[in-house]
C-alpha positions in Angstrom: 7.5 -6.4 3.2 4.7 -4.0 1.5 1.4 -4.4 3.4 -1.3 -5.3 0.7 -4.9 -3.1 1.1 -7.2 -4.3 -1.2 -10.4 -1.9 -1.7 -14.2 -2.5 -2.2 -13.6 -2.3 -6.0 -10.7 -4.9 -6.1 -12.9 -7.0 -4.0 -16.2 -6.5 -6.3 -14.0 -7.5 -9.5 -12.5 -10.7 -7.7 -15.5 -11.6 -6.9 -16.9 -11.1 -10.5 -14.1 -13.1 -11.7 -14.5 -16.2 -9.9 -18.3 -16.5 -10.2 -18.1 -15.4 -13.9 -14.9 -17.7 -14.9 -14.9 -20.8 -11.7 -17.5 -22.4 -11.1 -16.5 -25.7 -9.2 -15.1 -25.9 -5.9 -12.2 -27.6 -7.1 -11.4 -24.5 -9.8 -12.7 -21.7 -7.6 -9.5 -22.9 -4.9 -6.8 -23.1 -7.7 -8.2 -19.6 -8.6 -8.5 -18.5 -4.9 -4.6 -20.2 -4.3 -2.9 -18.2 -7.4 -4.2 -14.8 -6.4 -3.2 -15.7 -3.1 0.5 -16.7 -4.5 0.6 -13.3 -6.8 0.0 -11.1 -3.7 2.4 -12.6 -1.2 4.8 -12.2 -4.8 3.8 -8.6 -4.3 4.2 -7.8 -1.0 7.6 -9.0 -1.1 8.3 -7.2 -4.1 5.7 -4.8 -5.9 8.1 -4.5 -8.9 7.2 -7.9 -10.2 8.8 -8.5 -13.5 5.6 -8.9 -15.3 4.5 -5.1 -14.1 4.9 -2.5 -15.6 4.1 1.6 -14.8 0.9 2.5 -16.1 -0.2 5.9 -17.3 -2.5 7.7 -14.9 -6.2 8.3 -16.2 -6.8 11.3 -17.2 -5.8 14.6 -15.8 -4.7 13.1 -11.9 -2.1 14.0 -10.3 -0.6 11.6 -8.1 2.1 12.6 -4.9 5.7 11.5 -6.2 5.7 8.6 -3.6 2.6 6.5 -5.7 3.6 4.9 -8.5 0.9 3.1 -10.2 1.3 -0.5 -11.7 -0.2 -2.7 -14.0 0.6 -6.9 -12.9 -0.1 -9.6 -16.3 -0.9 -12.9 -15.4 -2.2 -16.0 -17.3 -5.6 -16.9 -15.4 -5.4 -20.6 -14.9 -7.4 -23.2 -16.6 -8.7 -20.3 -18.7 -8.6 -19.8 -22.5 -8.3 -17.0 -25.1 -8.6 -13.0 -23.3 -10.2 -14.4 -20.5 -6.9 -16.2 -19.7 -4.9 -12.9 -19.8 -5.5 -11.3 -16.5 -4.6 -7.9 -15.0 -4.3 -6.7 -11.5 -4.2 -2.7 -11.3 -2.0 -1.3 -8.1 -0.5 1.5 -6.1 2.4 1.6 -4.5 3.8 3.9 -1.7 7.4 3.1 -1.1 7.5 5.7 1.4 5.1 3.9 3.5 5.9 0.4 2.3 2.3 0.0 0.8 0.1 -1.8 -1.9 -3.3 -0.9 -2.6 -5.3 -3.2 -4.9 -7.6 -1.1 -7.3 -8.8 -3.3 -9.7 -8.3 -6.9 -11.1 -9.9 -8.0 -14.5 -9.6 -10.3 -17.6 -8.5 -9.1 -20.8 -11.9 -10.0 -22.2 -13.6 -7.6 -19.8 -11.4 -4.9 -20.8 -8.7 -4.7 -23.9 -6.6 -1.9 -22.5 -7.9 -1.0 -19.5 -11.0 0.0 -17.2 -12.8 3.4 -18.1 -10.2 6.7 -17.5 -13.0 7.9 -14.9 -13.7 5.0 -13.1 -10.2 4.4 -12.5 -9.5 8.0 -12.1 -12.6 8.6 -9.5 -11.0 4.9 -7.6 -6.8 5.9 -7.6 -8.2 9.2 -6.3 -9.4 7.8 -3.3 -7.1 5.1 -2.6 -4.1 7.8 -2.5 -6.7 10.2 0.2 -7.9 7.4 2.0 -3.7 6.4 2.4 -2.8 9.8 3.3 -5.4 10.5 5.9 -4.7 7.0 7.3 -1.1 8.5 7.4 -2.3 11.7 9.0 -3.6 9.6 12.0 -0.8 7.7 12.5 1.1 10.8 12.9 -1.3 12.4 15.0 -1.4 8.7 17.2 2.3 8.8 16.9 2.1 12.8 18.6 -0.1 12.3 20.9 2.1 9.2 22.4 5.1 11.9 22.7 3.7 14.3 24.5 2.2 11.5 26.9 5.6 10.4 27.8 6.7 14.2 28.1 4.2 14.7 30.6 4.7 11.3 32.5 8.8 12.2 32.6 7.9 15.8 34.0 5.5 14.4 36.4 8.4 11.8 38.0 10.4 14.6 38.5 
């Protein structure tokens, strides 16, 4: 299983699509319910087989174990672009990782969001993973050498 982050700027554009797109109670919980579905779908498998690799924006670099994704989805009860949906992910494999960047209609966006928006957002997901990484190791350490010092002290 693939733990699911999503950041501020997935969170901003769901909320932009169900105020914009869902306004009863009634839609806003299908809406709510099928994103739900999608990412359980994902944390099980981020290789979905309506994603496909996307090009990275611009001139970043990403570490070999990223591989950014791009999810197509029909929005339900939706017509014409807005009913062709997009999520925009990262995934570590290494770590066993998802992080939601950006979900949108095709009507807010033909291709994609701007090159440096999403360039300036997949740069800090991938830092803000790796230093959460770095502390793990460093919690991880720090445990060792507390058991080291607990077996030499028994002795």
């Amino acid at each position: 299983m693939f733990r699911i982050n999503p950041s501020d700027k997935f969170k901003r554009s769901y909320k932009e699509l169900l105020k914009r797109h869902y306004k009863g109670e009634k839609a806003k919980k299908v809406f709510q319910d099928f994103i739900a579905q999608i990412l359980r779908n994902l944390s099980s498998n981020p290789f979905l087989p309506d994603s496909f690799a996307e090009k990275l924006p611009g001139s970043l670099s990403k570490p070999e174990k990223w591989e950014f994704r791009k999810y197509y989805f029909d929005m339900p009860n939706l017509r014409g672009a807005a009913r062709q949906g997009r999520l925009m992910y990262l995934v570590d494999r290494t770590q066993s990782v998802i992080e939601l960047a950006w979900i949108y209609t095709h009507s807010e966006f033909t291709k994609r969001p701007p090159d440096q928006n999403l360039k300036q957002l997949l740069a800090e997901l991938m830092e803000s993973q790796q230093q959460e990484e770095n502390l793990s190791e460093s919690n991880d350490n720090d445990g060792d050498d507390e058991e080291e010092s607990t077996s030499s002290n028994d002795r």
